[in-house]
C-alpha positions as CSV (number, residue, x, y, z in Angstrom):
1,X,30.1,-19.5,-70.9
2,X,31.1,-16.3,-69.1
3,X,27.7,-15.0,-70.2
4,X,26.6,-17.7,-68.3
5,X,28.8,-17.5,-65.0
6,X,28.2,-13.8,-65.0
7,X,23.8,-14.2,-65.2
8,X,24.2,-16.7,-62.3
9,X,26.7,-14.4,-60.6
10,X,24.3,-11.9,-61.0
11,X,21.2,-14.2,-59.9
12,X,23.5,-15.4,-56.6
13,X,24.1,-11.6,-55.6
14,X,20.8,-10.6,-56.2
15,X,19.2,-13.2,-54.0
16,X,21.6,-12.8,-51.2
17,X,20.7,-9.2,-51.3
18,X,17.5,-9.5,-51.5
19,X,17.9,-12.5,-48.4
20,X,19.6,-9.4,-47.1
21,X,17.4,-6.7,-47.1
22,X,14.9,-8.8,-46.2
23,X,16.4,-9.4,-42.7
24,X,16.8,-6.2,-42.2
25,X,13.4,-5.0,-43.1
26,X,10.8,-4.2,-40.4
27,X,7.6,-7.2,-40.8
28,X,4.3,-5.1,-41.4
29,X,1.7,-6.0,-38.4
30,X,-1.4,-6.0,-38.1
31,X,-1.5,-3.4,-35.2
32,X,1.1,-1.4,-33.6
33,X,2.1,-4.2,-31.5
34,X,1.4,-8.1,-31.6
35,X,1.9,-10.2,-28.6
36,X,3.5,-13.4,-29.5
37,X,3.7,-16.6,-27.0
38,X,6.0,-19.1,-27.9
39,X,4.9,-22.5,-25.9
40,X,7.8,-24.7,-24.2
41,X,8.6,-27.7,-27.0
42,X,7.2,-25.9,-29.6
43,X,9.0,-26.7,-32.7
44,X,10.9,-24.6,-35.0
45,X,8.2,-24.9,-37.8
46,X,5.4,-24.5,-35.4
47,X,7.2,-21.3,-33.7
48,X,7.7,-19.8,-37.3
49,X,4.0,-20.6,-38.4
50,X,2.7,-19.0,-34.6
51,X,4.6,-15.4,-35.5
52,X,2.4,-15.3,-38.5
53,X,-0.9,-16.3,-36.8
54,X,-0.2,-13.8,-34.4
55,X,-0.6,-11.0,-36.3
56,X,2.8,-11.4,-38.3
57,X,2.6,-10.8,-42.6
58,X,5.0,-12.7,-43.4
59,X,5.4,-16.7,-44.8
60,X,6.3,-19.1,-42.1
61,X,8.0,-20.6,-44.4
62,X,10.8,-18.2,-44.9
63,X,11.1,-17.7,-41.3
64,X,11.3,-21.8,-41.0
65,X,14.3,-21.4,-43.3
66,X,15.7,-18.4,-42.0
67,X,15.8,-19.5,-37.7
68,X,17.5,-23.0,-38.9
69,X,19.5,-21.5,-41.4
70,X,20.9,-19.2,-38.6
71,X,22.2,-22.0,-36.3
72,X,20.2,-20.7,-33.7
73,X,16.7,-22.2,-34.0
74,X,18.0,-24.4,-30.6
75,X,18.3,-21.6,-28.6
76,X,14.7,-20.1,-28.7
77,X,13.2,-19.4,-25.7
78,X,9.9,-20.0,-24.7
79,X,8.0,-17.0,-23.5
80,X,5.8,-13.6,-24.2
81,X,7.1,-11.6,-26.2
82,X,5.7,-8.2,-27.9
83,X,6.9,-6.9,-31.6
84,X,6.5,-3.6,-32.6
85,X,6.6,-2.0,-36.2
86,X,10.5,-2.0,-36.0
87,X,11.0,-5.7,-35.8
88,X,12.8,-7.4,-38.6
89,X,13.4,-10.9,-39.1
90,X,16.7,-10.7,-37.5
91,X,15.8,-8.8,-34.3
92,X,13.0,-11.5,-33.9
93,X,15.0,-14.0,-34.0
94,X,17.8,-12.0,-31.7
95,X,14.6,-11.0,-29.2
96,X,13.6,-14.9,-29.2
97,X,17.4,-16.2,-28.2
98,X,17.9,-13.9,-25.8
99,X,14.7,-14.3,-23.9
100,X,13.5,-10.9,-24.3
101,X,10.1,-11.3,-23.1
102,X,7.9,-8.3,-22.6
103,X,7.3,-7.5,-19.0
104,X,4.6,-6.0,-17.3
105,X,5.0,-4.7,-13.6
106,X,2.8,-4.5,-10.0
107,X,4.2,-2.9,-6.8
108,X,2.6,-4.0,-3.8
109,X,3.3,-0.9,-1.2
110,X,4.5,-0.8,2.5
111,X,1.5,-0.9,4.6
112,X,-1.2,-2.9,2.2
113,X,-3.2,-5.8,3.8
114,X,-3.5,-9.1,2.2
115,X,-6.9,-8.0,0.8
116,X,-5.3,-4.9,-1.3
117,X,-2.6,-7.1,-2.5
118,X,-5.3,-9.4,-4.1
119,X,-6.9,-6.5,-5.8
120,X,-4.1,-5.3,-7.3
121,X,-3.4,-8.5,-8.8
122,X,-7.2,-8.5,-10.4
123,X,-6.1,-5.4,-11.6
124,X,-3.0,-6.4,-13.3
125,X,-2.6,-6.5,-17.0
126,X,-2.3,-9.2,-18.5
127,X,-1.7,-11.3,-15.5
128,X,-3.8,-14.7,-14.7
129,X,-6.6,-14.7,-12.1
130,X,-5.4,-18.1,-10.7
131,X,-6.3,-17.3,-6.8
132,X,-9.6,-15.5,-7.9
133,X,-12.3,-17.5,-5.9
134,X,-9.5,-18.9,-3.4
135,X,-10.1,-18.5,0.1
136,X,-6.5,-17.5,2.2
137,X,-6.5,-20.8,3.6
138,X,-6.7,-22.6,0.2
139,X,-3.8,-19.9,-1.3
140,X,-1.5,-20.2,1.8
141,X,-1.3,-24.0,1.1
142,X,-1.1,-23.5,-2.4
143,X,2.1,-21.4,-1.6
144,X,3.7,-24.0,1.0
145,X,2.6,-22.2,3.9
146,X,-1.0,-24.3,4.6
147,X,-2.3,-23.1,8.5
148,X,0.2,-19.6,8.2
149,X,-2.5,-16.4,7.8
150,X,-1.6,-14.4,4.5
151,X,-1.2,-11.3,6.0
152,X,2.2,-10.2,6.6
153,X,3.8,-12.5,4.5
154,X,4.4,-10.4,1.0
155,X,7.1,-8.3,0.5
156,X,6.3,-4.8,-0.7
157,X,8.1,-4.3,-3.6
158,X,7.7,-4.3,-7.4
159,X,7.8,-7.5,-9.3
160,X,7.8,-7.9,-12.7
161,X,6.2,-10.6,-15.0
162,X,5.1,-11.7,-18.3
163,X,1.8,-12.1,-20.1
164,X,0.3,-15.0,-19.2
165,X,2.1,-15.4,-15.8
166,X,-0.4,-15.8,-13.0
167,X,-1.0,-13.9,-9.9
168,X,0.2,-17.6,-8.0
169,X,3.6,-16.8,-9.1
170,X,4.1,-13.1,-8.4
171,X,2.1,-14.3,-4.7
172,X,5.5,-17.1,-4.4
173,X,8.2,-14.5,-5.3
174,X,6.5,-12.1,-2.9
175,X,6.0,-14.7,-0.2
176,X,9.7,-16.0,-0.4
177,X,11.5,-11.9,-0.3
178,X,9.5,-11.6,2.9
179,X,10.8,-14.9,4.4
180,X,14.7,-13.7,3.6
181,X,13.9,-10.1,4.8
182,X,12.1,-11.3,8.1
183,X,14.9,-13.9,8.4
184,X,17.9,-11.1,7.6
185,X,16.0,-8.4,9.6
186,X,15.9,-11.4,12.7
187,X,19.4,-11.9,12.3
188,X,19.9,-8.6,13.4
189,X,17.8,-8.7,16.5
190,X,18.9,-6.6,19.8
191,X,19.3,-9.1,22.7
192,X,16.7,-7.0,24.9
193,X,14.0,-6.8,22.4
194,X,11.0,-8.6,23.5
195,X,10.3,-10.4,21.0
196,X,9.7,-15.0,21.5
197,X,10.2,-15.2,17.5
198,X,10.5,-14.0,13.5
199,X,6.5,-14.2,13.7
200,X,6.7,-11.5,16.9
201,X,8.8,-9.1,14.7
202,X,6.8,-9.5,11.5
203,X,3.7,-8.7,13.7
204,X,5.2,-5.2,15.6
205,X,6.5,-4.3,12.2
206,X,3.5,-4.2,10.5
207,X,2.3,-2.1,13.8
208,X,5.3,-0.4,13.2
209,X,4.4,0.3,9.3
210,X,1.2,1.7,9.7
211,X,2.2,4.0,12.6
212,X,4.4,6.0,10.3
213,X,5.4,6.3,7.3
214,X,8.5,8.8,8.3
215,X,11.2,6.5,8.6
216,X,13.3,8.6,11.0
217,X,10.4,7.7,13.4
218,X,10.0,3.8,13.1
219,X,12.7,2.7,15.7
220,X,11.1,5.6,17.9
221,X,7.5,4.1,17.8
222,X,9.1,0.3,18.0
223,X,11.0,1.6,21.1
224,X,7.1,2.4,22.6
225,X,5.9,-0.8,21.8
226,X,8.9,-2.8,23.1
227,X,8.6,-0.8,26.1
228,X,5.3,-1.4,26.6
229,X,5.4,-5.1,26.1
230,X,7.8,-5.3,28.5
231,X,6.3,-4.0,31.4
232,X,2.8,-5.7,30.3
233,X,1.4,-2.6,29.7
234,X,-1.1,-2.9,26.6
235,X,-0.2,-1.7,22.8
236,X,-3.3,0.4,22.5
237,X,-2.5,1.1,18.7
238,X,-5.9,2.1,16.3
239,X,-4.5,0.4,13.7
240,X,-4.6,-3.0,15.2
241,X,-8.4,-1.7,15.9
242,X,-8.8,-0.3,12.6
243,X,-8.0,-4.0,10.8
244,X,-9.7,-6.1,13.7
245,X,-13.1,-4.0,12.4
246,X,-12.6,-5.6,8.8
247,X,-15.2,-4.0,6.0
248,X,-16.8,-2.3,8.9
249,X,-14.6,0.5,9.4
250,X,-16.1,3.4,7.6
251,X,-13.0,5.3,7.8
252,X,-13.8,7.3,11.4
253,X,-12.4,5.4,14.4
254,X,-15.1,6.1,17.3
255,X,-14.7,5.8,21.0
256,X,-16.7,2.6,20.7
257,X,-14.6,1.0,18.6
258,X,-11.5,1.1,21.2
259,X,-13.8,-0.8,23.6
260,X,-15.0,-3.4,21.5
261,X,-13.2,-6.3,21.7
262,X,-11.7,-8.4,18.6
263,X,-8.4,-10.9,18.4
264,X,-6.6,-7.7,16.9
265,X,-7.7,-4.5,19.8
266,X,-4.7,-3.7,21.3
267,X,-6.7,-1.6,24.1
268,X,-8.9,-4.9,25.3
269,X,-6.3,-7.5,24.9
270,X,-2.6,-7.7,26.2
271,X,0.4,-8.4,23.6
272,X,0.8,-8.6,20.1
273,X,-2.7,-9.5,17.9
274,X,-2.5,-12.4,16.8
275,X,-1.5,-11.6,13.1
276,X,0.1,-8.8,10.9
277,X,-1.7,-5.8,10.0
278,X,-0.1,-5.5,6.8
279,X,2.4,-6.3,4.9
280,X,5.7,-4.4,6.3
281,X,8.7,-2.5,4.3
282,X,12.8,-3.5,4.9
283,X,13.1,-0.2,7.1
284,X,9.4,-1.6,9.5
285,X,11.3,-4.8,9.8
286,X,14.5,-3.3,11.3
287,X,13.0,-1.1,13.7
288,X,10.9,-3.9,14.8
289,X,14.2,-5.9,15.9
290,X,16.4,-3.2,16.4
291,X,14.0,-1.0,18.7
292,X,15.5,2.9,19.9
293,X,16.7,2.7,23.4
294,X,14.4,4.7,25.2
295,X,12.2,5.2,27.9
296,X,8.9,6.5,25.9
297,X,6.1,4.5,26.5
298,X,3.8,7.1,24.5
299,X,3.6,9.2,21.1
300,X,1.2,11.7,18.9
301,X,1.3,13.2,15.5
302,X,2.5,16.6,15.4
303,X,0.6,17.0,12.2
304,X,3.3,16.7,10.0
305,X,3.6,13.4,9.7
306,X,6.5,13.4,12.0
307,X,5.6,11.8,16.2
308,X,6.1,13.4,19.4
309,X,6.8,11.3,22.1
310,X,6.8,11.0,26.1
311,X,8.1,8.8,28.9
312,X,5.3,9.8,30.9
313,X,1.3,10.0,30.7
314,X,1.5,14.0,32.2
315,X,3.8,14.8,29.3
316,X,1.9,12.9,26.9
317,X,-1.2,14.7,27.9
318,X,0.4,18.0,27.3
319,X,1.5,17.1,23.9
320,X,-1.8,15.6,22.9
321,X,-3.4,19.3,24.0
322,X,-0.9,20.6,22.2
323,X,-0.7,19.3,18.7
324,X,-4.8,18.4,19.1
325,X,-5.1,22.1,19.9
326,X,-3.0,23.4,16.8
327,X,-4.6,21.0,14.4
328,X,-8.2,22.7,15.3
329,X,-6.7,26.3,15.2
330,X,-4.5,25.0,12.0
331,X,-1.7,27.3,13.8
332,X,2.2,26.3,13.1
């Protein structure tokens, strides 16, 4: 009898040590990674026999057993997920209950148009197409916003996502951080900026964005603009020209260009263009609303990157010949 006891003592330890090392081992793949989507609904059987067809060598059936064994099988989360050579069968199952999905990443920067934003997306890894073919219209009303132009409307940031996501949803988390950074930066507005609305400021601080990317200057060159709109006098800005021009820009801005009127040349029409420019950053958006208080209606580049500016057109003159001057000697 003790012979007995002591063989299946011996056959009980053994197992749960081998159940043991088991869950601590690292499952062989069939590359260095293996992506593994688990579907929402998909049931504990199905989700053990999916890690296998995914590149997985192991038998479903021992991960069946093990995930409802555990008492966690109900808390599995549906999602992307990528395993490497160091995942055992208890990390899965800890990387599946937790959510741990793998993320990939796209920053859309301060001062890209609508159209740059969609190639990055096309770009993306592993990130689906689902607005490829789209016009803006069809998009915009895809997102909620049908009739309101795309441009302007994402916030620059980075925004991550899983594999499979589609380009739709990193467009709706983009589109609804610029609605509550246009509505916190409007919130803040100065009582004399001359501005009818949050469209106004969304519009001068994408002017304001592709003016300058040295942020010491932005409530400098919104203080211009404001100024200007206030006394009527026209924006003149070449990047309103610049996007107005489209795919026909060839990257030099001509003297015929400034006199060719479009919906977005500040030098032929009065006011804001119609639209953004671009999609504006949190420190554009501020400046817009919270203009410097000053009387300059002008500015020009120094050179390096930094703007001089002037209440006056004789002063302005004298710093265009000035910094124009230096940037064709390349003096200091």
């Amino acid at each position: 009898m003790r012979t007995l006891i002591a063989a299946v003592l011996a056959l009980v330890l053994g197992s749960v040590l081998a159940i043991y090392l088991w869950l601590e081992s690292p499952l062989s793949l069939n590359a260095a990674t293996v992506d593994l989507s688990i579907e929402p609904g998909d049931s504990v059987r199905t989700i053990a026999a999916t890690v296998a067809e995914s590149g997985v060598d192991v038998q479903p059936s021992f991960l069946y057993w093990w995930f409802r064994l555990s008492g966690e099988s109900r808390r599995i989360k549906a999602g992307s997920y990528e395993l490497d050579g160091l995942t055992t069968p208890r990390s899965l199952l800890g990387k599946l209950v937790r959510g741990e999905e793998a993320l990939r990443s796209i920053t859309v920067v301060e001062g890209w148009n609508f159209r740059q934003v969609r190639e990055a997306l096309l770009r993306a890894d592993q990130l689906k197409p689902a607005t490829q073919g789209l016009e803006e219209e069809a998009i915009m009303a895809q997102l909620g916003k049908p009739g309101v132009p795309a441009e302007g409307r994402f916030f620059p940031d980075t925004y991550t996502y899983s594999k499979g996501s589609t380009d739709l949803s990193v467009l709706l988390r983009a589109s609804r951080a610029m609605d509550k950074k246009l509505a916190w930066a409007w919130a803040q507005k100065a009582a004399d900026a001359p501005l009818r609305s949050p469209d106004d400021a969304l519009i001068l601080a994408s002017i304001v964005e592709k003016e300058t990317g040295l942020s010491s200057d932005r409530p400098m060159i919104a203080s211009v603009f404001a100024n200007r709109l206030r006394i009527g006098m026209r924006l003149q800005t070449d990047p309103t020209v610049i996007y107005g021009m489209g795919a026909q820009f060839d990257g030099n801005l001509r003297k015929v260009h400034l006199v060719t009127d479009t919906p977005w040349n500040t030098y032929t029409r009065n006011g804001l263009p119609p639209t953004p420019i671009a999609m504006p950053g949190k420190g554009a958006l501020l400046a817009a609303v919270q203009p410097a208080t000053s009387k300059a209606l002008y500015f020009v580049s120094r050179g390096d990157g930094s703007s001089e500016f002037s209440s006056n057109l004789d002063d302005h003159n004298r710093a265009v010949n000035k910094y124009q001057r230096r940037a064709k000697t390349g003096s200091n």
